[in-house]
Residue, then its C-alpha position, 0 to 999 in steps of 0.5 A: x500500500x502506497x503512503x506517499x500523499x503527493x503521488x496520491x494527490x497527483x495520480x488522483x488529479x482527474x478524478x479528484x472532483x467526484x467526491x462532490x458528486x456525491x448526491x446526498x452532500x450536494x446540500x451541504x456543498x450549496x450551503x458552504x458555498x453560500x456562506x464562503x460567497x457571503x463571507x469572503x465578499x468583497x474580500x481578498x484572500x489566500x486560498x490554502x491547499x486549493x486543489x483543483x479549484x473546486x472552491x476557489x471558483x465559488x468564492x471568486x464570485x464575490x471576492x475581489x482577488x484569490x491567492x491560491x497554493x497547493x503542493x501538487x503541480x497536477x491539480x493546480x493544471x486543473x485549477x488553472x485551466x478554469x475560468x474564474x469570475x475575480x483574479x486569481x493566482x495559484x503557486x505551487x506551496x504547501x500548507x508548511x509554506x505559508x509563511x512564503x505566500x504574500x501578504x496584504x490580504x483581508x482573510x484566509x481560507x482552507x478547504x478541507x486540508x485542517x483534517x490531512x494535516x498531522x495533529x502535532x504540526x497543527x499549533x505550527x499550522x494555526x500561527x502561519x494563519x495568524x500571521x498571515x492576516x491583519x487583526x481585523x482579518x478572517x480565517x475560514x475552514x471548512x472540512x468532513x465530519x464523521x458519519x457512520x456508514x458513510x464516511x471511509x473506515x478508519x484503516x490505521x491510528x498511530x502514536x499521535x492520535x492521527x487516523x489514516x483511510x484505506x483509499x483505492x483510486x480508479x486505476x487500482x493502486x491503494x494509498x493509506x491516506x492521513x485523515x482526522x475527524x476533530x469535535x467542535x471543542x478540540x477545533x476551538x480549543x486550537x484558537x481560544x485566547x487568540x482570535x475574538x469570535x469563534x464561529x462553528x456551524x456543523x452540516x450533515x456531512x461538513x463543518x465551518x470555522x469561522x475565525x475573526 
């Protein structure tokens, strides 16, 4: 079984939007967008691990400007070959990185990375954030939450308490690949005394944070 996530991500490049065809989370994704456009309106922001440009083209509806980074060349092809309603430029990055994007926009936006980043790296991860937008600046997060019978069975927990997925892609290959699953308490405890206002919403199958 491979273990190598950017291979994984990269061989997983063209088949990586199916998992929103899912028809029973075709809900929840409307209602992200719905907050992402309103949150990030007239906002510019840095789009972390933005992947093939699946939310990135949501949000660029309403905002003024999107700086997008992922660490896979082969979904950033994809990313770049849309068409977008506002500017946007992509770099190749990862999350570690972010203390290499530019400054000088009003907010921050990870899409579904919170759960692939290692629990012990994740306090490096949250100072990056806050580092890279101004006081009266916005962090948003959104990711899965777990579902019973729905969400893909945990194969594999080590010594940190990360969890790993059994995944197999279409053309066979099997990856074992890192995905954690936080409560709303273990999410806020990450940011408490440091930001103002904590807001959670939690869908059926996904969850928000909303920093400011």
């Amino acid at each position: 079984m491979h273990t190598d996530i950017i291979q994984y991500y990269k061989d997983r490049a063209e088949e990586y939007e199916k998992v929103y065809l899912k028809e029973e989370r075709q809900e929840g994704i409307a209602q992200i967008t719905r907050y992402l456009q309103e949150w990030f309106l007239g906002k510019s922001l840095i789009e972390v691990a933005c992947g093939t440009g699946f939310w990135t083209e949501r949000i660029a509806q309403t905002a003024t400007h999107i700086y997008g980074f992922d660490i896979n060349p082969a979904v950033l092809d994809i990313a770049r070959s849309k068409t977008y309603a506002s500017p946007v430029a992509f770099e190749v990055l990862s999350y570690e990185d972010l203390p290499k994007a530019p400054f000088g926009y009003d907010a921050l936006y990870g899409g579904f990375i919170w759960s692939h980043i290692p629990r012990e790296k994740l306090p490096a991860f949250v100072d990056s954030c806050l580092r890279k937008v101004p006081e009266s600046g916005m962090l948003v997060f959104t990711d899965n939450t777990w579902v019973a019978g729905n969400s893909t069975p945990i194969y594999h927990t080590d010594q940190h308490g990360n969890t790993y997925q059994r995944r197999t892609l279409e053309n066979g290959e099997d990856y074992l690949v890192l995905k954690n699953y936080f409560s709303r308490e273990e999410l806020e405890a990450f940011w408490k005394n440091r930001i103002q206002k904590i807001e959670y919403i939690e869908l059926d199958y996904f969850w928000l944070l909303k920093l400011t």
